[in-house]
VOKOLTOR-496643 format. One line per field, with one value per residue (C-alpha): residue in three letters; x, z, y. Coordinates in Angstrom, 3 decimals, always signed. Layout:
! VOKOLTOR-496643
code: [ALA,...]
x: [X,...]
z: [Z,...]
y: [Y,...]
END
This chain:
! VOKOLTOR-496643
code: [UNK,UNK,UNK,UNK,UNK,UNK,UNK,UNK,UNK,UNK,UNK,UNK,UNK,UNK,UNK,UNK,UNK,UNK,UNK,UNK,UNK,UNK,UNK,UNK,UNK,UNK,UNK,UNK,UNK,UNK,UNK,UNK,UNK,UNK,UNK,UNK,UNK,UNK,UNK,UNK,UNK,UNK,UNK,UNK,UNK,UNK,UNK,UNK,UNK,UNK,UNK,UNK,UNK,UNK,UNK,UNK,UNK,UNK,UNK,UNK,UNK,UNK,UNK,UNK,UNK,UNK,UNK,UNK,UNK,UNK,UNK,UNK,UNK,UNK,UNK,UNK,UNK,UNK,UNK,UNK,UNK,UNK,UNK,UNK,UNK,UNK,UNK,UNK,UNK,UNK,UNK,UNK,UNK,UNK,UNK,UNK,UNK,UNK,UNK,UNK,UNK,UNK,UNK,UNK,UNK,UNK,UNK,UNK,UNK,UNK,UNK,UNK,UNK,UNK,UNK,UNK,UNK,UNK,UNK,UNK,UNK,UNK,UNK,UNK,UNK,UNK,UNK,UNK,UNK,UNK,UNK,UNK,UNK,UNK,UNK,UNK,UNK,UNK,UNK,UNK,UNK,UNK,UNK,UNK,UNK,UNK,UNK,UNK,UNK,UNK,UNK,UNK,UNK,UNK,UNK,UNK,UNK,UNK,UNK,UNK,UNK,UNK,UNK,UNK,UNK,UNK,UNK,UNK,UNK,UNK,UNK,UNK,UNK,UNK,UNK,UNK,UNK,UNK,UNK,UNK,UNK,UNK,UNK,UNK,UNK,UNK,UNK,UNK,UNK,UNK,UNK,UNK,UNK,UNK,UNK,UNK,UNK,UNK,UNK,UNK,UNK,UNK,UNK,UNK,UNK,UNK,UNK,UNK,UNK,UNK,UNK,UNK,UNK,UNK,UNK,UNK,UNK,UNK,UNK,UNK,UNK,UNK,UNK,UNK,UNK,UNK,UNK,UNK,UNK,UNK,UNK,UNK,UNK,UNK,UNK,UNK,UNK,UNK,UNK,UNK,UNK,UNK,UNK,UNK,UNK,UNK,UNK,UNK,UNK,UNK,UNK,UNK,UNK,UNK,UNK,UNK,UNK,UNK,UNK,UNK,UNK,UNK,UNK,UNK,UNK,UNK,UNK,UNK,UNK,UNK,UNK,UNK,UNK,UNK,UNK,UNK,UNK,UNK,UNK,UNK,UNK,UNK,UNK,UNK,UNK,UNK,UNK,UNK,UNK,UNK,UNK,UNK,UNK,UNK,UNK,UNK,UNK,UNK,UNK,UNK,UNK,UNK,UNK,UNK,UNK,UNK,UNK,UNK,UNK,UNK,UNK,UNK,UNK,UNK,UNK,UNK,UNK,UNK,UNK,UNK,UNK,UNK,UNK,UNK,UNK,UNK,UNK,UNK,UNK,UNK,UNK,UNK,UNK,UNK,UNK]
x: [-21.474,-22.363,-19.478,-18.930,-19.006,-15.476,-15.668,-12.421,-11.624,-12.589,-10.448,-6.650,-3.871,-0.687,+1.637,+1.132,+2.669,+0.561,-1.657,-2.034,-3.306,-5.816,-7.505,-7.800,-10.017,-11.509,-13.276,-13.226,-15.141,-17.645,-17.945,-15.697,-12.953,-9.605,-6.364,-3.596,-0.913,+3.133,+5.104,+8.552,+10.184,+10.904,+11.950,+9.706,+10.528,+10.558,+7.081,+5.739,+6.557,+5.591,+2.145,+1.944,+2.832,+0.450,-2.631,-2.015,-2.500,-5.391,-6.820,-5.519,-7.302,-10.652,-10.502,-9.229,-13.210,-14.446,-13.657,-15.106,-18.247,-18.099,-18.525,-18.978,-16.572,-17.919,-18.243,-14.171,-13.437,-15.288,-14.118,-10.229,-11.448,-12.453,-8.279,-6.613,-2.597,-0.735,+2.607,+4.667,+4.400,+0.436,+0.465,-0.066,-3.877,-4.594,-3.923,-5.399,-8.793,-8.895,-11.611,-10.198,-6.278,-4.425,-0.963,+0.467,+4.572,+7.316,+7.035,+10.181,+9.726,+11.639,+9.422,+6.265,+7.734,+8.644,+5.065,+3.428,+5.277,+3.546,+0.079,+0.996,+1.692,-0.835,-3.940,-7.161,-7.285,-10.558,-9.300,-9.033,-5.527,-4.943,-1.734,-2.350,+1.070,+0.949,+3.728,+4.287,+2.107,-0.563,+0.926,+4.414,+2.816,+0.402,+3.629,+4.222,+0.584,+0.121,-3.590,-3.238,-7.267,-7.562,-5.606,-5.590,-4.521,-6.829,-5.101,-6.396,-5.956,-4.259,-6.252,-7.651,-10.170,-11.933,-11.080,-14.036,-12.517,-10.365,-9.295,-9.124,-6.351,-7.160,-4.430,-5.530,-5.689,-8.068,-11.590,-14.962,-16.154,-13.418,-13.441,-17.138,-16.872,-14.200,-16.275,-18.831,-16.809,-15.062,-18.981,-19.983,-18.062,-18.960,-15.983,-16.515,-14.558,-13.297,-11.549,-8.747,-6.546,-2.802,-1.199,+1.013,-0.126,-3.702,-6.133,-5.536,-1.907,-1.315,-3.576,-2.668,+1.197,+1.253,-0.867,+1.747,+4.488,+3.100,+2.553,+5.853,+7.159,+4.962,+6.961,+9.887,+9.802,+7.713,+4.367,+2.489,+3.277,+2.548,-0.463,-2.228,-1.825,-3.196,-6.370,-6.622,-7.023,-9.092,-11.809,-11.443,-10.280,-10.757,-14.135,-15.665,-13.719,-15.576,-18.601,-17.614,-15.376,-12.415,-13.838,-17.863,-15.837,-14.572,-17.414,-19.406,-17.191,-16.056,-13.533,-12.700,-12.169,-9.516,-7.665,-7.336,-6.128,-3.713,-2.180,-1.498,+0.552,+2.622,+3.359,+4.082,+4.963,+6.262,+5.338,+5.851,+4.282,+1.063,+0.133,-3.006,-3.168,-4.284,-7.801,-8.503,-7.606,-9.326,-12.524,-12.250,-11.943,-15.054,-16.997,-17.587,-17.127,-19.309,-22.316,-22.640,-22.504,-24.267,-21.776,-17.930,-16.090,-20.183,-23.059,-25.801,-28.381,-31.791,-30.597,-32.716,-30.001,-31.619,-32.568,-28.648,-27.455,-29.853,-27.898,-24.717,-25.737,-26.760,-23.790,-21.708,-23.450,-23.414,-19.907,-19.620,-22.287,-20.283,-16.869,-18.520,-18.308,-21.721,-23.106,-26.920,-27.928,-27.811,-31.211,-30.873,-28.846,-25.375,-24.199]
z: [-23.497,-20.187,-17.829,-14.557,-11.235,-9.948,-6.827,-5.220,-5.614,-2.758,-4.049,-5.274,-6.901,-5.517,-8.524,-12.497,-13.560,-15.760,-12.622,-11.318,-14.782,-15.052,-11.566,-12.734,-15.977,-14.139,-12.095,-14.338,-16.686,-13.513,-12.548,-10.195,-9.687,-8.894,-8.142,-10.890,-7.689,-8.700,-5.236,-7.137,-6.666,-10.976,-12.796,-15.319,-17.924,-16.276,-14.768,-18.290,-19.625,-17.465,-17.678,-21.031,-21.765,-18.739,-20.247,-24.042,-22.500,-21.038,-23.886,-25.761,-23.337,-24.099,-27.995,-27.546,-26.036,-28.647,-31.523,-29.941,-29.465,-25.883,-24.973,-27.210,-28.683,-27.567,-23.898,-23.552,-23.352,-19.895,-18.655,-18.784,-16.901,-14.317,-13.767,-11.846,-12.305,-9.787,-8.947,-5.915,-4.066,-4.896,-3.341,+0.315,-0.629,-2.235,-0.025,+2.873,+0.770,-0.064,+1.413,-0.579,-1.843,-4.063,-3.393,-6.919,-6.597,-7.893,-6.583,-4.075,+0.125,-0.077,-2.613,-0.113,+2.830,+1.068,-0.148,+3.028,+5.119,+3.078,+3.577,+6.942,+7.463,+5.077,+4.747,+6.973,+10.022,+8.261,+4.636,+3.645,+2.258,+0.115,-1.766,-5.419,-4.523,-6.469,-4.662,-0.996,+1.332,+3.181,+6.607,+5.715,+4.306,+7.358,+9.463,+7.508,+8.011,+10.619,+11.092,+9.781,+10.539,+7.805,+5.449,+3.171,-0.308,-3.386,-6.381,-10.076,-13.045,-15.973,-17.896,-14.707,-16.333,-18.144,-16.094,-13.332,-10.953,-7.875,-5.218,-1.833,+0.789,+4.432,+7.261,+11.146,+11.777,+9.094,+10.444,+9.074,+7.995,+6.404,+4.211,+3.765,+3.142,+0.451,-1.192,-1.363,-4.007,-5.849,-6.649,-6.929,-9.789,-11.492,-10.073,-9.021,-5.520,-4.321,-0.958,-0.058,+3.017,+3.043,+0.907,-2.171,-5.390,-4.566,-6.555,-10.256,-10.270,-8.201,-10.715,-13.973,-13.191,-13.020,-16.384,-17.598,-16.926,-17.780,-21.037,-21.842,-20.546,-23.319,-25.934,-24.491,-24.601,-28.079,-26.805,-28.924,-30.441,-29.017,-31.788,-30.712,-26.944,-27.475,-29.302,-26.773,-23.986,-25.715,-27.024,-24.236,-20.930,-21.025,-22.928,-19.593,-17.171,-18.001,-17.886,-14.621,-11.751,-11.307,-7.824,-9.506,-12.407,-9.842,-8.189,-11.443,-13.265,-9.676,-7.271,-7.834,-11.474,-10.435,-8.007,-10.351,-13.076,-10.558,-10.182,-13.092,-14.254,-11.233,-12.155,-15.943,-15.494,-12.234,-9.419,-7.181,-9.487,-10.295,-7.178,-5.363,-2.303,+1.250,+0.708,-2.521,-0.620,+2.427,+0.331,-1.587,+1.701,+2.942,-0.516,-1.296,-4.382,-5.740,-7.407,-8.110,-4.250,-3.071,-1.308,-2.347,-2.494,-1.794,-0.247,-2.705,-0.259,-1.132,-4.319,-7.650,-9.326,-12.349,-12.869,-12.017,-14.329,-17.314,-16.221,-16.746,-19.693,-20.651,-19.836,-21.578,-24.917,-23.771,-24.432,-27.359,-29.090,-28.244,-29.437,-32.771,-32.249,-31.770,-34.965,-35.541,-36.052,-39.712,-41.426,-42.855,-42.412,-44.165,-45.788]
y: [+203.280,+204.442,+204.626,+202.594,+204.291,+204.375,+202.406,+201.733,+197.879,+195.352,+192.730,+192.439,+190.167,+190.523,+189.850,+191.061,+188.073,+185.171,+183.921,+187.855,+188.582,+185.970,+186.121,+189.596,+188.987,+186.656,+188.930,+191.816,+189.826,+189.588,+192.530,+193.296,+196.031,+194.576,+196.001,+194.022,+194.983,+194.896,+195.030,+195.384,+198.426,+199.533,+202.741,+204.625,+202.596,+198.787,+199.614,+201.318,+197.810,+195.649,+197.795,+197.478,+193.668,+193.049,+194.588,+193.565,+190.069,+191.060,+192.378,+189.589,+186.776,+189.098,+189.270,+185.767,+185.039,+188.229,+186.365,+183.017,+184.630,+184.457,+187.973,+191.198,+192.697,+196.249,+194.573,+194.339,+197.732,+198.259,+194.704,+196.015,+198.947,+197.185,+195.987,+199.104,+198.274,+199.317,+200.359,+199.609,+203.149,+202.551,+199.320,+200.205,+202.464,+199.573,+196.707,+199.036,+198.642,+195.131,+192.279,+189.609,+189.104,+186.698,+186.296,+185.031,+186.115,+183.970,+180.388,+180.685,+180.840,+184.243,+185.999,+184.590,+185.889,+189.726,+189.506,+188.438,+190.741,+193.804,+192.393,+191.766,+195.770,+196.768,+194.830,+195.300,+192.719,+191.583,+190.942,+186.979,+186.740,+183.748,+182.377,+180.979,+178.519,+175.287,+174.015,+175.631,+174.073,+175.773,+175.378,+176.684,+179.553,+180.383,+180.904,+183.992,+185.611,+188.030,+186.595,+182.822,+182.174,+184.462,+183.075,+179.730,+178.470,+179.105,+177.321,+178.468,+176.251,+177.629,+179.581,+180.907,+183.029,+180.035,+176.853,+176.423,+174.807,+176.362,+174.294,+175.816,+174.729,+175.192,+174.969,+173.851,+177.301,+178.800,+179.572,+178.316,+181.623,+182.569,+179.439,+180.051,+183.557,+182.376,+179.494,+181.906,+184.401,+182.394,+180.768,+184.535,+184.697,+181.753,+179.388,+175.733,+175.764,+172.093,+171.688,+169.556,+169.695,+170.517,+167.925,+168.182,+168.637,+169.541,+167.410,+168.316,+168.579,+165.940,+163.602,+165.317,+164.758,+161.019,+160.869,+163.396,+161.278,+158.069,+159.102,+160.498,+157.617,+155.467,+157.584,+156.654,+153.323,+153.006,+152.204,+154.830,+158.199,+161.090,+161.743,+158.265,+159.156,+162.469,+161.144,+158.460,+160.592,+162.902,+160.958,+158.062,+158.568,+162.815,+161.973,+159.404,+161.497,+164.685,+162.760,+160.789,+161.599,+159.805,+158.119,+157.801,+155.905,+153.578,+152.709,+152.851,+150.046,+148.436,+148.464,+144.729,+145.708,+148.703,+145.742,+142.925,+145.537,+147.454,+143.634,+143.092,+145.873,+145.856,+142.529,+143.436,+147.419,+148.399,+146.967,+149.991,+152.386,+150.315,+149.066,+149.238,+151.832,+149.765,+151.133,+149.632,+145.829,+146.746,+147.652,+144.124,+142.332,+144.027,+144.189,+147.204,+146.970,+150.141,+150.784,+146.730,+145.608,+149.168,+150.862,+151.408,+155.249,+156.485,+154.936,+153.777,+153.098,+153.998,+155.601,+155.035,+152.876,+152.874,+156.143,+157.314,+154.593,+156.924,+160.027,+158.431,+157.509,+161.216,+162.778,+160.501,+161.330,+164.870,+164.764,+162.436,+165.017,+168.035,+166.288,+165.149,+161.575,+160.631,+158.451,+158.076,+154.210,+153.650,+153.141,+149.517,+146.504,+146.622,+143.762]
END
């Protein structure tokens, strides 16, 4: 196998850790040269280790997709080359040559602010620095950035190498171009960026923690095991949700429909945690009730109602075929 040309990487995680790891095959698997950067000052021995455990997950995550049949075996080899580890003396060279960086340190304000002030001292005034946070806000985190218009959140979703979707934070402060320039990479290397201003949780989390809790809560009180729950939300609400967003679904099946069932389990749940948000009211009052009255979350004006009803349709048994659940119509009348 021919070898790659030893370019010096334009693009770096800060942090060797799980989320440091993954960006990393994530663009390794691309293409890309990245720097795999650990700023923590360790002896011979701590950083040998840390070196090693950090690339046999690496080449763990890659056999992982090898024996999947995702990529070729004889293709992995050159994909962990692409991952330059680095030590903390090394981490100043290659900060100094980075366009793009992912802060992904332990999730405390102190370990941002020891991180940030090293990219502050080292890191090009051009480079887009980004923190991978999923719970430090955007804005606190801008105050420690030499250049905040350069800066912004870019949150990964466990495993960050597979999972599509990033969602990208922007404070007041950051400029267009650099969130274009951004959106623009993370699509480079096959990502599906989604932005969302500086508010807890993101999207996904933010979501994916009140279905978490709800259903542990069902266990708790007896309302299913965790085996039903898992199959419901597999093969029923994951299964439309992949096919439908979760604001297309509302409009699609109505916003009246979302109301009257938001009423009654506040009335037979918890009223506080089941009730509808101010919007959901004011769109009832004004009825715009979705896809039914024309207009709801999005505007259905002029739109082919018909023919987007058929997609629907299509991706829906797009992902009953690929789970196995889709049953041809039998060939005579059972008795």
């Amino acid at each position: 196998m021919a070898t790659e040309p030893r370019t010096e990487p334009r693009i770096a995680a800060v942090g060797a850790g799980r989320m440091g790891r993954g960006i990393a095959t994530a663009f390794a698997y691309a293409g890309h040269r990245i720097s795999l950067i650990d700023l923590r000052d360790r002896d011979e021995q701590a950083w040998h280790r840390l070196r090693s455990e950090a690339l046999a997950e690496i080449g763990a995550s890659l056999d992982g997709l090898a024996r999947l049949g995702v990529v070729d075996a004889a293709q992995t080899a050159a994909i962990e080359q692409r991952i330059q580890l680095v030590r903390a003396a090394d981490a100043p060279a290659a900060l100094a040559g980075a366009e793009l960086v992912f802060e992904g340190v332990p999730e405390t304000i102190q370990a941002k602010r020891e991180a940030f002030e090293q990219l502050n001292r080292h890191c090009r005034d051009d480079a887009i620095l980004t923190s991978t946070t999923s719970s430090i806000l955007v804005t606190e985190l801008a105050t420690l950035v030499r250049l905040p218009g350069r800066f912004l959140n870019i949150h990964w979703l466990n495993p960050a190498y597979i999972i599509p979707v990033v969602e990208l934070s922007c404070h007041p402060q950051t400029e267009a171009q650099v969130l274009a320039r951004a959106k623009t990479m993370m699509e480079s290397i096959g990502k599906l960026p989604v932005v969302c201003g500086a508010s807890p949780g993101y999207i996904v989390p933010r979501l994916q923690a009140l279905i978490m809790n709800e259903a542990a809560r069902m266990i708790e009180e007896g309302a299913a095991t965790a085996e039903e729950i898992d199959k419901a939300t597999r093969y029923g609400l994951g299964l439309r949700f992949a096919a439908l967003g979760v604001v297309e679904f509302i409009d699609f099946g109505g916003c009246d429909i979302l109301h009257h069932a938001s009423r009654e389990m506040s009335l037979s749940l918890d009223k506080a945690r089941y009730a509808a948000p101010a919007i959901v009211d004011r769109m009832m009052a004004e009825g715009r009730l979705g896809l039914k009255t024309g207009s709801g979350f999005y505007d259905y004006a002029g739109r082919d109602l018909a023919a987007y009803r058929r997609d629907v349709l299509g991706r829906t048994l797009g992902m009953l075929r690929h789970a196995g659940l889709w049953q041809p119509p039998a060939d005579e009348t059972r008795s």
